[in-house]
TORPA-4810 file (N, C-alpha, C, O; in nm, 3 decimals):
<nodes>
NODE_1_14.219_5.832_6.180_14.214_5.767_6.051_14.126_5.642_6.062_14.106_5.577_6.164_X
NODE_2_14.071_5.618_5.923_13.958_5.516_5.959_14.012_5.384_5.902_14.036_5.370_5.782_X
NODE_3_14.027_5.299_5.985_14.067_5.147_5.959_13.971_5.107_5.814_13.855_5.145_5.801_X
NODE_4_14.034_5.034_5.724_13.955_4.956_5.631_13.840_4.873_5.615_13.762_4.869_5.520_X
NODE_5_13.840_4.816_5.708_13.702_4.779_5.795_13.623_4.872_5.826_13.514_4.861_5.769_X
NODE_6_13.631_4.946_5.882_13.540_5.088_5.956_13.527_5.146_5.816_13.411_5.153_5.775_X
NODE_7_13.632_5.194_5.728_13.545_5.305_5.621_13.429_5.153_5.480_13.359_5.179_5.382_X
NODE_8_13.468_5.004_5.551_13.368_4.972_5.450_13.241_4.947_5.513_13.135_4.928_5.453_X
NODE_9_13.259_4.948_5.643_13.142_4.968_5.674_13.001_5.105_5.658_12.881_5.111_5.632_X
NODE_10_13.126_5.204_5.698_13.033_5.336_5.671_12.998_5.315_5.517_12.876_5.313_5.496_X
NODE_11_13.055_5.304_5.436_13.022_5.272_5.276_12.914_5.167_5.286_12.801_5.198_5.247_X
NODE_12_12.930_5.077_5.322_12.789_5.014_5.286_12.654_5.066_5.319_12.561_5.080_5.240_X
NODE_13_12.657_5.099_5.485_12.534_5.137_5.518_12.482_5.277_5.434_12.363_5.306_5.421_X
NODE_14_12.603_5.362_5.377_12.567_5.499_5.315_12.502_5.421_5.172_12.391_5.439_5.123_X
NODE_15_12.545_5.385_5.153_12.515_5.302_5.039_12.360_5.244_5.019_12.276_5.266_4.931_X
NODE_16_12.359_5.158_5.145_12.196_5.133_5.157_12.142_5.255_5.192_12.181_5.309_5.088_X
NODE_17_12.100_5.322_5.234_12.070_5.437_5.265_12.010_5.536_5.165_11.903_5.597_5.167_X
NODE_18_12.142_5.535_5.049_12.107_5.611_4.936_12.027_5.535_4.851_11.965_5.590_4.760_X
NODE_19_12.020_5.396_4.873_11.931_5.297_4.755_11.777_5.315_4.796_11.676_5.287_4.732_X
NODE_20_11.788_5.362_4.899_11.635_5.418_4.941_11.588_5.553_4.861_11.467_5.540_4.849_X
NODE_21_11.613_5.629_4.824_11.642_5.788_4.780_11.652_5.797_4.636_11.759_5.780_4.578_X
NODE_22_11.593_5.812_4.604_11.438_5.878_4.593_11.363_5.781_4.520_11.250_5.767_4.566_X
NODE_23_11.390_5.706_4.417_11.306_5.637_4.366_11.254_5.549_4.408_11.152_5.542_4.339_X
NODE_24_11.252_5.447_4.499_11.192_5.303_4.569_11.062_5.412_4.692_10.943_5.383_4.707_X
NODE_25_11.145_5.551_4.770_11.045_5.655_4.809_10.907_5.682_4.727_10.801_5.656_4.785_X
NODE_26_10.904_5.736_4.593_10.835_5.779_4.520_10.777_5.706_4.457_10.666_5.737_4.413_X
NODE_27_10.830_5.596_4.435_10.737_5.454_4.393_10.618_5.428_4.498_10.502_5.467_4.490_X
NODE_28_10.677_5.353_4.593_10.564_5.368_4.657_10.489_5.419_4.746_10.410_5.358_4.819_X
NODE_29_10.521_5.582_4.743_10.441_5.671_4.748_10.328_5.684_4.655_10.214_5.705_4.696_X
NODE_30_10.364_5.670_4.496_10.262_5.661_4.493_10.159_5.557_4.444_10.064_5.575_4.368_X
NODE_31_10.205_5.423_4.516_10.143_5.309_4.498_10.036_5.316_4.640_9.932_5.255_4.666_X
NODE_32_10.108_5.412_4.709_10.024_5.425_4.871_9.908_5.509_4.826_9.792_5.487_4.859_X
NODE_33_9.952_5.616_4.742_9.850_5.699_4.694_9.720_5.639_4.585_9.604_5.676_4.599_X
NODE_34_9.751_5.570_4.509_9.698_5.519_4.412_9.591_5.437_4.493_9.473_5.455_4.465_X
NODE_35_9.628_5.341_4.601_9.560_5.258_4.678_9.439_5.334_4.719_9.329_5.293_4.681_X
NODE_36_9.450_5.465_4.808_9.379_5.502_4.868_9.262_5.609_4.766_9.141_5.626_4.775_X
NODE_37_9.338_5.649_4.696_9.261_5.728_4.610_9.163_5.638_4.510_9.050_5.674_4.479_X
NODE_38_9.226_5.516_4.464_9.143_5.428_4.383_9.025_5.437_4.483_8.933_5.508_4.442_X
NODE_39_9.008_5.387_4.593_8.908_5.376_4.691_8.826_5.474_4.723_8.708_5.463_4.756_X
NODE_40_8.890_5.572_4.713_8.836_5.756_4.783_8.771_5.760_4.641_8.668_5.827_4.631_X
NODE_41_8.826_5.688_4.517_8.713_5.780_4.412_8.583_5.682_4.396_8.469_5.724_4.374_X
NODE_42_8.623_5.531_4.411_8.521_5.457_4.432_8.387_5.467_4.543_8.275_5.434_4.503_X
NODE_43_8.408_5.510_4.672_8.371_5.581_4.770_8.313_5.721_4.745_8.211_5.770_4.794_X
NODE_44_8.369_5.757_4.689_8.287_5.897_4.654_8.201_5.969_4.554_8.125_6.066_4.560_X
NODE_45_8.238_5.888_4.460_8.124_5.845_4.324_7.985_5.762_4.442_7.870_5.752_4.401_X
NODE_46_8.007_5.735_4.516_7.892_5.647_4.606_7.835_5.754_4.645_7.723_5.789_4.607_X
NODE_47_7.941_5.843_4.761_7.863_5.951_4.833_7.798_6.030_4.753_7.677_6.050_4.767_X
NODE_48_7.871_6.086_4.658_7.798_6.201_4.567_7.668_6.183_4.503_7.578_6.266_4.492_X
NODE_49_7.675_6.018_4.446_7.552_5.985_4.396_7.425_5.929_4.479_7.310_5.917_4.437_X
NODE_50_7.474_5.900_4.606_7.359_5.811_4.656_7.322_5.900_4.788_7.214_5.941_4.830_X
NODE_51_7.462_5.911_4.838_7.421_5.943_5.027_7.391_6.121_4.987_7.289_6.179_5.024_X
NODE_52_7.495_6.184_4.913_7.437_6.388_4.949_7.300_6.334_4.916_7.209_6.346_4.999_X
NODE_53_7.278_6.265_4.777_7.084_6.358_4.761_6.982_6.293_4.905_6.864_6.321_4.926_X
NODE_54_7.068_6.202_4.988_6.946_6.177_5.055_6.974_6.237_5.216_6.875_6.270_5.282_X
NODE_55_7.119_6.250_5.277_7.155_6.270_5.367_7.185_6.408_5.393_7.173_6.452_5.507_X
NODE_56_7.237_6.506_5.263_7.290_6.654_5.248_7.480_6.551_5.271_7.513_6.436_5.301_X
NODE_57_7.562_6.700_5.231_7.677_6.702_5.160_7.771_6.654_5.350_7.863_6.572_5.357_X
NODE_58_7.722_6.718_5.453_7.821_6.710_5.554_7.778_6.551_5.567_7.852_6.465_5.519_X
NODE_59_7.662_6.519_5.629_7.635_6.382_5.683_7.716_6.286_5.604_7.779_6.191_5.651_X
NODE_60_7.705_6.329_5.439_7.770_6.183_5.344_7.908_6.238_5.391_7.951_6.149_5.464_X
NODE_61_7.982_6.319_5.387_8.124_6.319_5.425_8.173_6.245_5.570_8.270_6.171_5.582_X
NODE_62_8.109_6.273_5.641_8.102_6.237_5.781_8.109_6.086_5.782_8.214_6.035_5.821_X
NODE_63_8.007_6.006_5.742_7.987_5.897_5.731_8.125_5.814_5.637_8.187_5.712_5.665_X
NODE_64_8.135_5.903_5.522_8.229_5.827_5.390_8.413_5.809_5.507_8.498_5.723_5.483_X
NODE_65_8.426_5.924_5.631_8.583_5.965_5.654_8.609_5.853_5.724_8.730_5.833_5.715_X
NODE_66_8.531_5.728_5.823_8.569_5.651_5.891_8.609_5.493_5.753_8.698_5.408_5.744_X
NODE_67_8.492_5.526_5.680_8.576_5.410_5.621_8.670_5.465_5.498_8.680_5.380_5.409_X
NODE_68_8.732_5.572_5.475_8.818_5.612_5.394_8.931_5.570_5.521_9.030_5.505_5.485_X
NODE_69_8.920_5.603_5.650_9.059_5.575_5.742_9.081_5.447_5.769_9.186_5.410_5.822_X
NODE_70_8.985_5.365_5.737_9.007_5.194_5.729_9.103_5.197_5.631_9.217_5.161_5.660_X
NODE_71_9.071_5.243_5.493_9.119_5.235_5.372_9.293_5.243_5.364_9.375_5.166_5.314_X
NODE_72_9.307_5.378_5.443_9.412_5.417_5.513_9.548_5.313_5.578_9.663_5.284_5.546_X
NODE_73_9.474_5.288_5.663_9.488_5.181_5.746_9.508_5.064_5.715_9.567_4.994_5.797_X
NODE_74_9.475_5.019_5.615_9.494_4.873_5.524_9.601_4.895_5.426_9.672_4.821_5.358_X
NODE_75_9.593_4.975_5.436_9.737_5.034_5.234_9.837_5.049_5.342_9.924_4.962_5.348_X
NODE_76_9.839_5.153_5.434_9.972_5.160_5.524_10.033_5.071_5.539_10.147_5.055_5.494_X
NODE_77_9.943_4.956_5.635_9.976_4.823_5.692_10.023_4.753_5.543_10.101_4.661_5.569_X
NODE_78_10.007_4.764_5.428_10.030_4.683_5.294_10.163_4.735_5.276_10.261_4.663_5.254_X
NODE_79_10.166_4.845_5.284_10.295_4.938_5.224_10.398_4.883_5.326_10.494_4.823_5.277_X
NODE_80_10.391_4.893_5.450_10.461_4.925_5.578_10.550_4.765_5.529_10.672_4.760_5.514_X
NODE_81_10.449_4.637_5.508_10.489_4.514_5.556_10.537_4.505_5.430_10.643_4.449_5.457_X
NODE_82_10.539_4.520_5.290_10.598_4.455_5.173_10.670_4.570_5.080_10.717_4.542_4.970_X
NODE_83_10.674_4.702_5.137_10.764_4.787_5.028_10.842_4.876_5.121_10.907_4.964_5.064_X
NODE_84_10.849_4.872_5.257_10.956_4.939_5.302_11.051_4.856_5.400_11.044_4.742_5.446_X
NODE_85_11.147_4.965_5.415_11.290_4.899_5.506_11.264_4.895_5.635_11.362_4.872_5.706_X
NODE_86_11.140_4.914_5.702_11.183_4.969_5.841_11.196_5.064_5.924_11.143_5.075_6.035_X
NODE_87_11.275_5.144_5.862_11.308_5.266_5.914_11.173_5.378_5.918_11.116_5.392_5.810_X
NODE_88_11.122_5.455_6.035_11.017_5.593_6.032_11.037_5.676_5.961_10.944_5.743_5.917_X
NODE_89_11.150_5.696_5.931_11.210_5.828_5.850_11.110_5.796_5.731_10.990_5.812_5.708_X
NODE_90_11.226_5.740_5.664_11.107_5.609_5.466_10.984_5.581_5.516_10.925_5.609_5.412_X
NODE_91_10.895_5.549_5.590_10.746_5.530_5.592_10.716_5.700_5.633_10.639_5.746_5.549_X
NODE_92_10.754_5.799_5.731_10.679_5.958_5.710_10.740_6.003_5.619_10.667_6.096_5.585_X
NODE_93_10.812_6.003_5.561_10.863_6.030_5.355_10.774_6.026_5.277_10.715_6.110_5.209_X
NODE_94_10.760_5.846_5.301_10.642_5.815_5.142_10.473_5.862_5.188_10.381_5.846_5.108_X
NODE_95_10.448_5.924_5.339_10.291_5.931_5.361_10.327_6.091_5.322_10.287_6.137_5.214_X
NODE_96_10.401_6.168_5.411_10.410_6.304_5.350_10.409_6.325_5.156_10.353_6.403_5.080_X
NODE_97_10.478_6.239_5.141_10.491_6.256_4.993_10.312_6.196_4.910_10.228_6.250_4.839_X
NODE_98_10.327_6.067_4.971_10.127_6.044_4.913_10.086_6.161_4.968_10.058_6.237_4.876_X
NODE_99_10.064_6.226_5.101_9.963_6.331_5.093_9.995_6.430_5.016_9.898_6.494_4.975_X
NODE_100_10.104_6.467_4.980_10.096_6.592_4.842_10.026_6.552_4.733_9.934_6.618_4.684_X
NODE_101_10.068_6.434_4.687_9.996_6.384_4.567_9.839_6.409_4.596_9.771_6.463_4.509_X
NODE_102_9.788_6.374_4.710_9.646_6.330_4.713_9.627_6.484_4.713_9.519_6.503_4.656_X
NODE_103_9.679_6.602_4.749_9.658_6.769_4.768_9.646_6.834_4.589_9.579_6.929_4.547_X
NODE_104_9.731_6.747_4.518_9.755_6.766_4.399_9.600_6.725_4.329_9.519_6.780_4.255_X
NODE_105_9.609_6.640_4.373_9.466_6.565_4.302_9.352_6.621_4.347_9.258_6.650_4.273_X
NODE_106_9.354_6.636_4.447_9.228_6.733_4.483_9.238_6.892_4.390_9.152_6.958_4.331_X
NODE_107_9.352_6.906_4.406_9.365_7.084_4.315_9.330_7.050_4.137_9.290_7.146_4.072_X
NODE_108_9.344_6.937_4.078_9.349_6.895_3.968_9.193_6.911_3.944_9.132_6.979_3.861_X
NODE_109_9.143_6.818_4.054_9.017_6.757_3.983_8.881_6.885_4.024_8.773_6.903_3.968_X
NODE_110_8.953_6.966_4.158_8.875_7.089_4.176_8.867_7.220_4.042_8.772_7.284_3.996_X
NODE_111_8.996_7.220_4.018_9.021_7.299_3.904_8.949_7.282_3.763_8.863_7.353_3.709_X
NODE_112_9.023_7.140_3.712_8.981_7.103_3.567_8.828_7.032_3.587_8.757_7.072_3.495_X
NODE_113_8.760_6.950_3.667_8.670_6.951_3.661_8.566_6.989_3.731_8.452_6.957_3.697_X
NODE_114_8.578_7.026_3.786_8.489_7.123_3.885_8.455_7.285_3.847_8.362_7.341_3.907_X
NODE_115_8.519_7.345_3.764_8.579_7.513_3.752_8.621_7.552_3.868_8.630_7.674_3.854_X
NODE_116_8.650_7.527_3.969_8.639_7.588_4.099_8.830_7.655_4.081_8.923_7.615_4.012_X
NODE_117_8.822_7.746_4.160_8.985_7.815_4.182_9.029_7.740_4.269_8.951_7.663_4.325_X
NODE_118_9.191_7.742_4.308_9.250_7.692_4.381_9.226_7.719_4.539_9.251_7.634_4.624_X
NODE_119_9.165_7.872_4.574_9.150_7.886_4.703_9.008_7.814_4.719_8.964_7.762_4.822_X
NODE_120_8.971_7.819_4.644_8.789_7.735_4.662_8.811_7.589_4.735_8.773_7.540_4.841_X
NODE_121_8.901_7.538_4.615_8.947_7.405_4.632_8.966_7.379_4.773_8.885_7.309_4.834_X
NODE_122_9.074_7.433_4.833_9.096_7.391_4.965_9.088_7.479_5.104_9.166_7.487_5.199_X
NODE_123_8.941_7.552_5.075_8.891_7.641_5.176_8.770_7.656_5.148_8.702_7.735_5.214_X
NODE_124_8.711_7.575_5.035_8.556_7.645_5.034_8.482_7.473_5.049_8.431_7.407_4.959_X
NODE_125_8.499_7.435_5.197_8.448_7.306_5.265_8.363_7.343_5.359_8.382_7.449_5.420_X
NODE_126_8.241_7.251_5.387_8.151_7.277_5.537_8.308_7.253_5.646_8.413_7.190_5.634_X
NODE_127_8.236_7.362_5.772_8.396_7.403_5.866_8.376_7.219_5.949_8.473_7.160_5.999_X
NODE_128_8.249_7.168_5.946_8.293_7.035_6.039_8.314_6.946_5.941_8.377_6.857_5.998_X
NODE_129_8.306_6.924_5.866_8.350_6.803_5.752_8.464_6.822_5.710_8.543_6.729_5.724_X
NODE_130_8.509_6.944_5.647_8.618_7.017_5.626_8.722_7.005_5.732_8.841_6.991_5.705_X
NODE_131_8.669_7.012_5.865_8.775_6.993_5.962_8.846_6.840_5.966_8.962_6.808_5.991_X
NODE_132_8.706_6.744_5.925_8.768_6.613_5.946_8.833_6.558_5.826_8.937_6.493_5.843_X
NODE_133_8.782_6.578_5.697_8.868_6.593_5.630_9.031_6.614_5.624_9.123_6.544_5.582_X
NODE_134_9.027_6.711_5.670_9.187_6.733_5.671_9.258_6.659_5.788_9.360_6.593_5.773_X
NODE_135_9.205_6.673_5.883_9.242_6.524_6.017_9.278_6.431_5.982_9.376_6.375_6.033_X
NODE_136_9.176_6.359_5.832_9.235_6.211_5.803_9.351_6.233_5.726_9.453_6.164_5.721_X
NODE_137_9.324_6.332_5.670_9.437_6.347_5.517_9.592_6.383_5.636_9.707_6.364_5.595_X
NODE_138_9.569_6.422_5.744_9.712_6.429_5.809_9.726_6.270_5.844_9.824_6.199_5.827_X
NODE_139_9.637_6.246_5.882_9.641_6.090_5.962_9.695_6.005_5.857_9.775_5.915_5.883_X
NODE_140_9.643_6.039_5.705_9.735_5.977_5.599_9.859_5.997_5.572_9.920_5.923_5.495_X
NODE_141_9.924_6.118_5.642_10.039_6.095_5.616_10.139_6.021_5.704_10.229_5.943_5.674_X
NODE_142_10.105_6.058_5.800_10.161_5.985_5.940_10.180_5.813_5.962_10.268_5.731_5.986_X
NODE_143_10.030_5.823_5.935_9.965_5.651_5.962_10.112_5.546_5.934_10.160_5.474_6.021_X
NODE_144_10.179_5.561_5.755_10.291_5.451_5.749_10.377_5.493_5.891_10.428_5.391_5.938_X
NODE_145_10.400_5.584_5.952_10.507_5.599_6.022_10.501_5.503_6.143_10.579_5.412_6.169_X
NODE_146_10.349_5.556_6.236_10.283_5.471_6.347_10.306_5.395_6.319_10.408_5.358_6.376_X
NODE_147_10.251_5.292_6.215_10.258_5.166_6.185_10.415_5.088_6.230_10.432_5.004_6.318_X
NODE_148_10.512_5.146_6.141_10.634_5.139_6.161_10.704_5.116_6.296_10.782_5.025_6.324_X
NODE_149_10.654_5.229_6.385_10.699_5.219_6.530_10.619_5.129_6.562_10.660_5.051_6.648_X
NODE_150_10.522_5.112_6.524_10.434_4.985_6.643_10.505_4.866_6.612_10.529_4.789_6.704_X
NODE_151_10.557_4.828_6.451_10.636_4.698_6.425_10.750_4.672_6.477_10.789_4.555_6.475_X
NODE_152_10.859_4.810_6.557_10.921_4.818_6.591_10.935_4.778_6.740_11.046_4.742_6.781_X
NODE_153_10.837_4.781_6.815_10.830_4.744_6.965_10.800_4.632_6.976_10.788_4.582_7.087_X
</nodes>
């Protein structure tokens, strides 16, 4: 039997726990998302217009993925230090959850403005740009987590 003390303890921490779930998650998920994508479209309105016609489509990707992972890297570190608890679990939550969004947005903007189909969308990429591509977009989801453990040691 659990002493009165002991079951208010388990109550509180369940308590905090659940105040995490789902909404303060999904918030800034997609304030993580918004960050990076504001940037990725600012960035890529660049590539499309300036670097493909002079470089071709892989070189401007190539070039655009190191400073999209700065980008990365700065929103995490933003997110990590002023909208979460701490915990790895809540920072690989809200990056898994931004990278759907950012998967969403890519299927959105491939679809409705592009005409392109959904398998186009996320298979019809050059195979080395395309490869790194998706490298960062994992690295985006992860990144709040790293971050997290590194604040942790």
């Amino acid at each position: 039997m659990l002493s009165t003390s002991e079951f208010l303890v388990i109550a509180s921490t369940w308590k905090q726990k659940k105040a995490n779930w789902p909404m303060p998650i999904l918030q800034t998920s997609v304030l993580y998302f918004l960050l990076v994508f504001g940037a990725g479209f600012i960035l890529g309105t660049g590539r499309v217009l300036i670097m493909v016609p002079l470089l071709g489509e892989r070189v401007a990707e190539l070039i655009e993925i190191p400073l999209m992972l700065t980008v990365i890297v700065a929103a995490a570190r933003w997110i990590v230090r002023h909208k979460l608890d701490g915990r790895q679990s809540t920072a690989l939550s809200v990056g898994c959850i931004a990278m759907g969004l950012v998967l969403l947005a890519d299927l959105a903007v491939g679809m409705w403005l592009r005409g392109m189909s959904a398998t186009e969308v996320f298979l019809h990429r050059d195979l080395v740009s395309g490869v790194a591509y998706y490298a960062a977009l994992l690295l985006f989801a992860v990144i709040p987590g790293i971050i997290t453990r590194f604040n942790q040691v």
